[in-house]
Backbone as a chain_set.jsonl record, in Angstrom:
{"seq": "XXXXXXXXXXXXXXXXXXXXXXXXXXXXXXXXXXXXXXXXXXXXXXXXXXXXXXXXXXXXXXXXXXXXXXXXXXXXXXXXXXX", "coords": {"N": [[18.141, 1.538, -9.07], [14.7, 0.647, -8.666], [12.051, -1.011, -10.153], [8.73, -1.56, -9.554], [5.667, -3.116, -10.498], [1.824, -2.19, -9.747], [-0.721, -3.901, -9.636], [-4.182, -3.475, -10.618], [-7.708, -4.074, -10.814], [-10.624, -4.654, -11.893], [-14.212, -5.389, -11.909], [-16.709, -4.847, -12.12], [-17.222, -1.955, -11.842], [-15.79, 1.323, -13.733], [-12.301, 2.505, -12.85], [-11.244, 5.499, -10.957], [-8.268, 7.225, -10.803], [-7.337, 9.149, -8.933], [-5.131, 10.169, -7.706], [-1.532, 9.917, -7.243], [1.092, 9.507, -4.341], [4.336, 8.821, -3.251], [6.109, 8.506, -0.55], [8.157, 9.948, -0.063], [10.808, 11.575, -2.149], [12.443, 10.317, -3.499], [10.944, 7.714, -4.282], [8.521, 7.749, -6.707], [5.518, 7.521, -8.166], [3.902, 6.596, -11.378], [0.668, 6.735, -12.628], [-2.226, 5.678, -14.328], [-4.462, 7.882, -16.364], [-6.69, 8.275, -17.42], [-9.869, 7.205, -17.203], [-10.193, 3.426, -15.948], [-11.613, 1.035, -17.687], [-14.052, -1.59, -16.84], [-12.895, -4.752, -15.984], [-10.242, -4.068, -17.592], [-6.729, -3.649, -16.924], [-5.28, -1.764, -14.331], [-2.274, -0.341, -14.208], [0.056, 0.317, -11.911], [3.22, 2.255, -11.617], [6.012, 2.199, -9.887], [9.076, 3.409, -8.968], [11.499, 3.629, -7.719], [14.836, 5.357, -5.887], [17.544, 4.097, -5.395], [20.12, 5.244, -4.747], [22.488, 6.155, -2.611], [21.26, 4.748, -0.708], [21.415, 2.579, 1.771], [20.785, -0.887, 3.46], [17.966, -1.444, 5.361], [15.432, -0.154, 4.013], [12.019, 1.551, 3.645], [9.273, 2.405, 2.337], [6.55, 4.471, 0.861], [3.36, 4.209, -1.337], [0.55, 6.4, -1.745], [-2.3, 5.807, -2.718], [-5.198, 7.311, -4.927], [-8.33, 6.954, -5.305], [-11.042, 6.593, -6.913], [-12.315, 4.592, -4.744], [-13.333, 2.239, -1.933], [-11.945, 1.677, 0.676], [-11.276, 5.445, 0.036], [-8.539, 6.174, -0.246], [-5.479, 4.241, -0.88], [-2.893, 2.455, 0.69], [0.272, 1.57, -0.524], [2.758, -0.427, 0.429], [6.56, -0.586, 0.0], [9.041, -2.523, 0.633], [12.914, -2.754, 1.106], [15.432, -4.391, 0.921], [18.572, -2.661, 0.637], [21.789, -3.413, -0.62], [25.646, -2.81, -0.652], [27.076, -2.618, -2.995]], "CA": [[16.782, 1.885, -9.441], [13.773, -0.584, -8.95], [11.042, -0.581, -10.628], [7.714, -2.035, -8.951], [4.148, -2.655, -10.838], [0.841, -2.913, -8.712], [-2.005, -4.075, -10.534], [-5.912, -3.41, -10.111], [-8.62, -4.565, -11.747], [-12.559, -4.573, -11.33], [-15.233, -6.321, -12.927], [-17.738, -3.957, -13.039], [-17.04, -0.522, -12.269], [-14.555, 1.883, -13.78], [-11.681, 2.837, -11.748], [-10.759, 6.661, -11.508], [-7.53, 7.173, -10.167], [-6.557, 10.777, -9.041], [-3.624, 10.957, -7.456], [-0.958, 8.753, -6.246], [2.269, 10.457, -4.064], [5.368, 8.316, -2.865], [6.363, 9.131, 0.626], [9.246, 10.542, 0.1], [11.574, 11.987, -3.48], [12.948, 8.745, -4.171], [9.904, 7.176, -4.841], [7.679, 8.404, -7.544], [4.408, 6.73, -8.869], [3.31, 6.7, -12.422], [-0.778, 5.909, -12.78], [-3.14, 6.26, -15.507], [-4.576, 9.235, -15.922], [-8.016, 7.923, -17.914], [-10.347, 5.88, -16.126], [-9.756, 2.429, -16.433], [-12.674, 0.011, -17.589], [-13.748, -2.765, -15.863], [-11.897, -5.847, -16.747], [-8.83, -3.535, -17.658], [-5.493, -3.334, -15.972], [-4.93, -0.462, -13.958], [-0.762, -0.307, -13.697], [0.727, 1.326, -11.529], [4.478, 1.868, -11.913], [6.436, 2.948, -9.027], [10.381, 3.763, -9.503], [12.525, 3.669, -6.176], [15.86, 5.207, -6.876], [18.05, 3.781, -4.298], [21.149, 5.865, -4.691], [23.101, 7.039, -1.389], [20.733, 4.407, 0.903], [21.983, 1.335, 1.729], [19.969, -0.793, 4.451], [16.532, -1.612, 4.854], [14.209, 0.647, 3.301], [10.246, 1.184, 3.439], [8.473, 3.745, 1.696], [5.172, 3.813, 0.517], [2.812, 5.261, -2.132], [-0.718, 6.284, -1.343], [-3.291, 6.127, -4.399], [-6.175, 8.171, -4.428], [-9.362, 6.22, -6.62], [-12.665, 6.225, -6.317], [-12.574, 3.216, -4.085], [-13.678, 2.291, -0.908], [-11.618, 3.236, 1.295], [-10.7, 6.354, -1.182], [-6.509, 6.387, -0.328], [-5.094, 2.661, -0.721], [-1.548, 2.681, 0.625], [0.87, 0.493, -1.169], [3.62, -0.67, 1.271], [7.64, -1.388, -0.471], [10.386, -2.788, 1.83], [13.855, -3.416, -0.073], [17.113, -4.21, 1.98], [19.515, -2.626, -0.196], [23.018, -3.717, -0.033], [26.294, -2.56, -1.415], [27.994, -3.184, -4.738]], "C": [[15.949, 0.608, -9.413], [12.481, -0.031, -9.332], [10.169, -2.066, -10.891], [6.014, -2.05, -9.871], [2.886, -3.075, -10.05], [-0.463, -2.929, -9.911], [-3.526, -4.077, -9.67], [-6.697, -3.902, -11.207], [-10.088, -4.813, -11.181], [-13.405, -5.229, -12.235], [-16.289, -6.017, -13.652], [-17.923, -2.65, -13.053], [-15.898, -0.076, -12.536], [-13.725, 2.31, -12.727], [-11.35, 4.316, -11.934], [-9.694, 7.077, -10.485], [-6.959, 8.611, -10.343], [-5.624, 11.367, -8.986], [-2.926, 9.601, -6.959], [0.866, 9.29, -6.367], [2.668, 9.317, -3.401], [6.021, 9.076, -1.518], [7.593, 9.785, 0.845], [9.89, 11.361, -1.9], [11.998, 11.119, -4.311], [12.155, 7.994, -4.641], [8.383, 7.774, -5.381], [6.846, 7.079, -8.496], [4.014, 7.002, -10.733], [2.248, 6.241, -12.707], [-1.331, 6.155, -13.682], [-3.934, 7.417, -15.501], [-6.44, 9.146, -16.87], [-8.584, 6.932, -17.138], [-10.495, 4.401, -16.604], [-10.742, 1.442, -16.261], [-12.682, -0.992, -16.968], [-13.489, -3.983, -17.121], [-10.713, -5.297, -16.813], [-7.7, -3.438, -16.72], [-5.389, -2.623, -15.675], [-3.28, -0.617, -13.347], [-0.099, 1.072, -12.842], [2.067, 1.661, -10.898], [5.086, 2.838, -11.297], [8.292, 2.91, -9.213], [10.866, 4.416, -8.156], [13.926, 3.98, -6.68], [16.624, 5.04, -4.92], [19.379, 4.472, -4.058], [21.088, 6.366, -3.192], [22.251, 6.294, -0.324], [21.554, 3.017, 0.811], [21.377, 0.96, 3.486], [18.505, -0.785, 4.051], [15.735, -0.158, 4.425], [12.6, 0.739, 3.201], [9.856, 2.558, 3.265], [7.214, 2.969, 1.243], [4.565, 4.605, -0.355], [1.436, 5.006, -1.638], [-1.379, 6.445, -2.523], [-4.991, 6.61, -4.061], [-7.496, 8.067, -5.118], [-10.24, 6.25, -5.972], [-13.326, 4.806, -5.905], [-13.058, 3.323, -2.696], [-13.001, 1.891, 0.187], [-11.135, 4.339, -0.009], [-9.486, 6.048, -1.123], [-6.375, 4.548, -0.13], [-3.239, 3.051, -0.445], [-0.46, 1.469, 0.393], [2.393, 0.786, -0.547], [5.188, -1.845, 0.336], [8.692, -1.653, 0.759], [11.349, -3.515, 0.81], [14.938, -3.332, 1.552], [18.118, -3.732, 0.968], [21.132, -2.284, -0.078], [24.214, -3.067, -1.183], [26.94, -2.952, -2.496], [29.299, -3.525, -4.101]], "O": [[16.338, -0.4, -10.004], [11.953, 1.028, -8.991], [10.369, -3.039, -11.617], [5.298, -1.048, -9.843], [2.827, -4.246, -9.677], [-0.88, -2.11, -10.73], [-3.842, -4.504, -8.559], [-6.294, -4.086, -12.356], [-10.399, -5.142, -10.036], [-13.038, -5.541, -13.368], [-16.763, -6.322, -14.746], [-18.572, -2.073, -13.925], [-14.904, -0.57, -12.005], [-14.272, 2.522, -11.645], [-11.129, 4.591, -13.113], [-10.083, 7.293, -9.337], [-6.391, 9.134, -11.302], [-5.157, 12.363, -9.538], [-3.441, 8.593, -6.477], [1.619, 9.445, -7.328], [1.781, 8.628, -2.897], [6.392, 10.245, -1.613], [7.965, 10.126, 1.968], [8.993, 11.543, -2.723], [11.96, 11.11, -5.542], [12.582, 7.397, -5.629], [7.423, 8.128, -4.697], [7.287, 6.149, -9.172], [3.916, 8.213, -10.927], [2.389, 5.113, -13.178], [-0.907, 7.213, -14.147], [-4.045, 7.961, -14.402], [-7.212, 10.1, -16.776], [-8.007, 6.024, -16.541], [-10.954, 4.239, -17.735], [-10.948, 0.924, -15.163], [-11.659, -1.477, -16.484], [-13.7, -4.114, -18.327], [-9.865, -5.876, -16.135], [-7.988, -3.062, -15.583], [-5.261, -1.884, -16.651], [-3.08, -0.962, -12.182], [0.106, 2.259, -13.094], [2.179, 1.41, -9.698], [5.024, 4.017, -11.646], [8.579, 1.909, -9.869], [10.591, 5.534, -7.718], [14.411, 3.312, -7.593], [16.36, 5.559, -3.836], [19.818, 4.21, -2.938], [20.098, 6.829, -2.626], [22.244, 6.76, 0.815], [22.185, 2.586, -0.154], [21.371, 1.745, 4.434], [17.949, -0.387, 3.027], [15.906, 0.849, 5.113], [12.024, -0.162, 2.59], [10.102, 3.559, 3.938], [6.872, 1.787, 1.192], [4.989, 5.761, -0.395], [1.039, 3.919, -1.218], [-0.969, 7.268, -3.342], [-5.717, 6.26, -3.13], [-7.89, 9.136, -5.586], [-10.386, 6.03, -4.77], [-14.272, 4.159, -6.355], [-13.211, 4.454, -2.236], [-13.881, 1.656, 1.015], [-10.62, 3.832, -1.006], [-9.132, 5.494, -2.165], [-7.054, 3.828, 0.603], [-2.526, 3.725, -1.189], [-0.433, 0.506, 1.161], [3.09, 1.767, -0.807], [5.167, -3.051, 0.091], [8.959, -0.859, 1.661], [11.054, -4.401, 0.008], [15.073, -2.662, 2.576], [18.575, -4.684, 0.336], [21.632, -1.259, 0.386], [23.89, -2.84, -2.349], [27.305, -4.128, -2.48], [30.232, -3.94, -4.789]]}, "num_chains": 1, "name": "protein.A"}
């Protein structure tokens, strides 16, 4: 299991973050679900479960905020090797 945080942050407008899907089962996002003032941290805590891969890896989560572009896609690459 790894577990990834991406941080945002703004200065002067709130952030409102709608959605954010992991390209696959294995990787699932967790985002805030209130909009997140400016100055504030917006975390967003992604959880790769690596069971049964072994080998490089790249998945990705797309986040869905009232930004400009709207979808930001947040790119992981793990090599993950055996025990």
């Amino acid at each position: 299991m790894l577990r990834l945080q991406q941080l945002w942050r703004h200065k002067w407008l709130q952030l409102i973050i709608s959605d954010a899907k992991g390209s696959c089962g294995c990787t699932v996002p967790t985002y805030p679900k209130d909009p997140v003032q400016p100055g504030e941290d917006a975390i967003i805590d992604v959880q790769f479960n690596s069971a049964n891969k072994v080998g490089e890896q790249n998945k990705t989560v797309t986040v869905t905020a009232n930004t400009d572009p709207e979808n930001t896609v947040i790119s992981i690459h793990a090599n993950v090797q055996m025990k």
